[in-house]
C-alpha positions in Angstrom: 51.2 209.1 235.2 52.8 212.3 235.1 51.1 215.2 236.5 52.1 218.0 234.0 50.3 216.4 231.3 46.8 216.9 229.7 45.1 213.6 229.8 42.2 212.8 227.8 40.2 209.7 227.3 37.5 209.0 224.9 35.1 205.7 225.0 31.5 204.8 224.1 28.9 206.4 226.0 26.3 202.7 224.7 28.7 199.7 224.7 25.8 197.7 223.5 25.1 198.9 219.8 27.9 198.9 218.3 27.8 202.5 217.5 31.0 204.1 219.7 33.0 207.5 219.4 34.8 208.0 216.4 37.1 210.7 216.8 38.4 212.9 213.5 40.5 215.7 215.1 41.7 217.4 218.2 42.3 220.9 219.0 44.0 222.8 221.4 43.9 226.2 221.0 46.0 228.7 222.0 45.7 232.3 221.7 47.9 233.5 219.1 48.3 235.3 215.4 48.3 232.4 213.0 49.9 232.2 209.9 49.6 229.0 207.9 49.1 227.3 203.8 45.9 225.8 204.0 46.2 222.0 203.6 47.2 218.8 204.7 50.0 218.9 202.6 52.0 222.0 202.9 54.4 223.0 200.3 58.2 222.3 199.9 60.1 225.6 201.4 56.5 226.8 203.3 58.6 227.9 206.9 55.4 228.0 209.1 53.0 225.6 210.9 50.6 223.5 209.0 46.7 224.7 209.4 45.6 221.1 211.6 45.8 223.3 215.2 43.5 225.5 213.5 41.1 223.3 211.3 37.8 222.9 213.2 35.9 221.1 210.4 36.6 219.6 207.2 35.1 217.9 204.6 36.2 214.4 203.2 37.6 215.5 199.9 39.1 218.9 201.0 42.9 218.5 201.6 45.6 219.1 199.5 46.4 216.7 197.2 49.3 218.4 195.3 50.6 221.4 197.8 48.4 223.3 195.9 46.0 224.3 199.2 42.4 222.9 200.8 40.0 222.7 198.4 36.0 223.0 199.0 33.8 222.3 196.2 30.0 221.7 196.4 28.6 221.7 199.5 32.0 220.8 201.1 32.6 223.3 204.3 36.2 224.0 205.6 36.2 225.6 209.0 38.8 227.1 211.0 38.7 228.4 214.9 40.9 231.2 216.1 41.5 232.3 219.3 43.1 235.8 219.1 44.8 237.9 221.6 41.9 240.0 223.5 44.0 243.4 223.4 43.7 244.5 219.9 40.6 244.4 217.4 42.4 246.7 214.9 43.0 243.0 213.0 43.0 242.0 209.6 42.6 238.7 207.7 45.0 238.0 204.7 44.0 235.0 202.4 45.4 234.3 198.7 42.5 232.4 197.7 41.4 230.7 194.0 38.2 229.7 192.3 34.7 230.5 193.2 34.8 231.1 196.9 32.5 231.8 199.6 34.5 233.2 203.0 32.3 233.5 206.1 32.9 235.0 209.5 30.8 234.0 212.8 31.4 234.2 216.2 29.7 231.6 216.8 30.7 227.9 215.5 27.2 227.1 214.1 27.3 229.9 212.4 23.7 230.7 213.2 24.9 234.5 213.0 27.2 235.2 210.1 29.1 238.7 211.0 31.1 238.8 207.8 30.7 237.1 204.0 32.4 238.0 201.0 32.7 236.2 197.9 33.0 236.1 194.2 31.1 236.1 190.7 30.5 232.1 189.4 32.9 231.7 186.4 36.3 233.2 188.8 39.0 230.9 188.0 42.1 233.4 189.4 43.8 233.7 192.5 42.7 236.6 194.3 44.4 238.1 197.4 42.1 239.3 200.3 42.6 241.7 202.8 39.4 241.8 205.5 39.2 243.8 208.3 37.9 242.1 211.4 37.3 245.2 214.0 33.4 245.0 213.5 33.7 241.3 214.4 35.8 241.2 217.3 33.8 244.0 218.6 31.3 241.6 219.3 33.0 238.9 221.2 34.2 239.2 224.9 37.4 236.9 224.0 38.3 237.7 220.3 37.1 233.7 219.6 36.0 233.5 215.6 35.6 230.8 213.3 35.8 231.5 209.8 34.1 229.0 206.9 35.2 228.1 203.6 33.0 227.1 201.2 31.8 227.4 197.2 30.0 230.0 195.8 28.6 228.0 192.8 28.2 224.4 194.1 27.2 223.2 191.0 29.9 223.4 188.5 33.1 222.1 190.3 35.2 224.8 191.3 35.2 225.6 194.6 37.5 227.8 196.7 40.8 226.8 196.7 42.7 228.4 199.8 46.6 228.6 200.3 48.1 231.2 202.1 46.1 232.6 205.3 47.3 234.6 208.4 45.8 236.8 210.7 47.8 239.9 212.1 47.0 243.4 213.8 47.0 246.2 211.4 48.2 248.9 212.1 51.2 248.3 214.3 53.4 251.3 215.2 57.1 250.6 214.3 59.7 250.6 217.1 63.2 249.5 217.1 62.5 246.1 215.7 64.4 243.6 213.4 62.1 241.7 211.2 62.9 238.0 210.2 60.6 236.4 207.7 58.5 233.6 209.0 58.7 234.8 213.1 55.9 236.4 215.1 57.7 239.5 214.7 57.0 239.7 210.7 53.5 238.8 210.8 53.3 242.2 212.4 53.9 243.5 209.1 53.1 241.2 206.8 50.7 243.2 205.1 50.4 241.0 201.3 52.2 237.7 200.1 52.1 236.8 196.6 53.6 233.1 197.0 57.0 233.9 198.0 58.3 231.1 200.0 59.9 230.7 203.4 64.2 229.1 202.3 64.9 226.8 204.9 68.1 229.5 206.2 65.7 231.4 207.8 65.0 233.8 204.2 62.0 234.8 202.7 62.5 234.0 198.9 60.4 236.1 196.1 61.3 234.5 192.5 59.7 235.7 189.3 56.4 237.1 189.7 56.0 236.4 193.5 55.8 239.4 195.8 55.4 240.7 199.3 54.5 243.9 200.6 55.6 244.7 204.6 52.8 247.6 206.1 54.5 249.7 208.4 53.1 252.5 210.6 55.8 255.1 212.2 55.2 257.6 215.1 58.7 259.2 214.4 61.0 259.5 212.3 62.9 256.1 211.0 65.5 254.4 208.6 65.5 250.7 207.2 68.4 248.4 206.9 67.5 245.6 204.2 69.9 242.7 204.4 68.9 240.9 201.0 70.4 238.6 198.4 70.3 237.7 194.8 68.5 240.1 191.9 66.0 241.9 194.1 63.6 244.8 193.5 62.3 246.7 196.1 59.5 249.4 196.1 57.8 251.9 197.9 54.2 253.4 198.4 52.8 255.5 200.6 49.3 253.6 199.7 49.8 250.6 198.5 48.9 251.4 194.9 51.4 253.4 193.6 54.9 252.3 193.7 58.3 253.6 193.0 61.5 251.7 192.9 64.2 252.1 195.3 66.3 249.2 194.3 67.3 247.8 191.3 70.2 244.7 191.8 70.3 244.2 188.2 70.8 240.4 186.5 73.6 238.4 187.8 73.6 239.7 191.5 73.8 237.2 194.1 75.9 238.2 196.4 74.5 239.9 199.9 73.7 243.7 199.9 72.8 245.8 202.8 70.5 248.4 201.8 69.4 251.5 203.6 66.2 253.6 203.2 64.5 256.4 204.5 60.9 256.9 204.0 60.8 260.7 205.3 63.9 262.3 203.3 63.9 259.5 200.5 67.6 258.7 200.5 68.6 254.9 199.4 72.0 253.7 199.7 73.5 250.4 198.3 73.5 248.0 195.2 71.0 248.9 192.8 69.9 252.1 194.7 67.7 254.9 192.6 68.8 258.1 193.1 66.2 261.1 194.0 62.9 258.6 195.4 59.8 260.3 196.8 59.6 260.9 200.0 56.6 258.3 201.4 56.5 259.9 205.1 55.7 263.0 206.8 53.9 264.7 209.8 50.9 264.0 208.2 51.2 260.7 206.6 53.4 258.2 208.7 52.1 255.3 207.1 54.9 253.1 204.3 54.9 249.9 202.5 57.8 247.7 201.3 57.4 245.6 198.5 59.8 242.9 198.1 60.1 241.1 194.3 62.6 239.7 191.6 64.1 242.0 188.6 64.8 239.4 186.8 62.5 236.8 186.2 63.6 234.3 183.8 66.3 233.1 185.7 65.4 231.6 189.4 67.5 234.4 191.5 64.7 236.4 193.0 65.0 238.4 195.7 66.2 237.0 198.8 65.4 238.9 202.1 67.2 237.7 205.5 66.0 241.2 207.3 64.7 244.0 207.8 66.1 246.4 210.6 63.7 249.3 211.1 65.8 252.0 213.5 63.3 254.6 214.9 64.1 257.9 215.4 63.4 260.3 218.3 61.7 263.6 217.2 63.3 266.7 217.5 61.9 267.8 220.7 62.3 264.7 222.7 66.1 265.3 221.5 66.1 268.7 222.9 64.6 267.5 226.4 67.1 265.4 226.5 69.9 267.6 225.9 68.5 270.6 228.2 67.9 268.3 230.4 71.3 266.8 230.9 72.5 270.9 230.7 70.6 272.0 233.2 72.1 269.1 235.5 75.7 269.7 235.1 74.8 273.9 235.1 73.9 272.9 238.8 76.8 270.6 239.2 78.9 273.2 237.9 76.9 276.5 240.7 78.0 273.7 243.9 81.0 273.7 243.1 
């Protein structure tokens, strides 16, 4: 057999009773950020990887039956094991998340230790988004290994927690030169909220009627934003996530591509549907901006469309004027040995 391949074998340890291994899943984990709709059916236009690399434990009843997520109700249990990368703890868990649920954290995968539970009151029947931070967690593992466990807080009246979208990224990350793609390791950088928006099978990130999502970016410096985006978009800005301004408007009947350009520290938008005279999010003392992506129109099936986001950094003044003495003060000399 080859000898770049993993091989493993599994038999019965008492080949007498009649009582052999009986295997439900395999893992291999890797470490990574993972970003996934919870389910064994995931949706039509969901662009990333189904949850089964990351499902450590299921119950019998608890996959999807209608791309509408997992499902734990009773005493059913849903657990998943990540392995994240050891440099960063500064993490956050995302989760949009129905029903009565019961969301624990443990680094360990009995969960004798629980380092994190939230929940909600018995008679929740909405989708909720949550947005945990995991820093007090990770602190306490050498390898940034979790496992996080699903279950319902009221077992008794069947509805338990219904889970669909879940990721896990590094918050916050400070913007460089970057160009964000929806559905690539590079967005889930920023992917701070996702209201079920869908990943289009050209590589788009598609927000129709009242589906949203917010990108969460942090800036040392000065920057701009190019927004290459189709159909009747509307895209906001906060400074904290709470209150939003528009900065685009497409309008009904715009399909068409538009490149859009933004910048958080002076305020000036240019191109289709731009408002004239927004706030300006950023400044020495606040460099933190988020993007909200959503549909003006929402009767009619053309929501906003975005391909990318470009965010150009800008060097600060002074590293500008290093630059330029610097180069100055070269050619001066260039100039005195001649």
């Amino acid at each position: 057999m080859p000898t770049d391949y993993l091989y493993v074998r599994i038999g019965d340890a008492s080949e007498n009773n009649g009582f052999g291994a009986r295997v439900w899943n395999a893992l291999i984990t890797t470490k990574c950020y993972p970003y996934f709709y919870a389910g064994g059916r995931e949706p039509r236009g969901y662009g990333g990887n189904g949850d089964q690399q990351w499902l450590y434990r299921k119950d019998q009843t608890s996959d999807s039956a209608n791309n509408t997520g997992r499902f734990a109700d009773g005493h059913q249990k849903i657990i998943y094991k990540f392995d994240l990368p050891d440099d960063n703890d500064e993490c956050w868990l995302h989760t949009r998340i129905a029903n009565e649920y019961l969301l624990e954290i443990s680094t360990n995968n009995n969960f004798t230790t629980i380092d994190l539970v939230v929940s909600n009151n018995p008679g929740s029947r909405n989708i909720v988004f949550l947005q945990l931070p995991l820093k007090s967690v990770l602190a306490k593992t050498d390898d940034n290994l979790i496992y996080v466990r699903l279950g319902d807080s009221n077992p008794d009246d069947g509805w338990g927690s219904n889970p669909m979208d879940f990721w896990i990224s590094p918050h916050p990350v400070t913007a460089t030169n970057t160009l964000v793609e929806p559905c690539t390791e590079t967005e889930l950088l920023y992917l701070w909220y996702n209201n079920g928006t869908i990943f289009e099978g050209n590589g788009f990130r598609f927000a129709d009627m009242s589906s949203k999502f917010t990108y969460r970016m942090n800036f040392a410096a000065a920057a701009n934003l190019e927004i290459s985006i189709y159909n009747e978009f509307l895209v906001e800005g906060s400074s904290n996530d709470t209150d939003w301004v528009t900065l685009f408007n497409a309008g009904n009947n715009h399909q068409g591509l538009s490149v859009l350009s933004f910048d958080p520290y002076t305020g000036i938008a240019s191109g289709d549907g731009a408002v004239a005279g927004t706030h300006k999010f950023c400044s020495d003392k606040n460099n933190l901006f988020f993007l909200r992506i959503g549909d003006c129109d929402r009767y009619d099936g053309w929501g906003g469309n975005l391909q990318s986001v470009m965010i150009n950094v800008v060097p600060e003044p002074y590293y500008l004027l290093f630059i330029i003495s610097y180069f100055l003060i070269i050619n001066f000399r260039k100039i005195n040995t001649l």
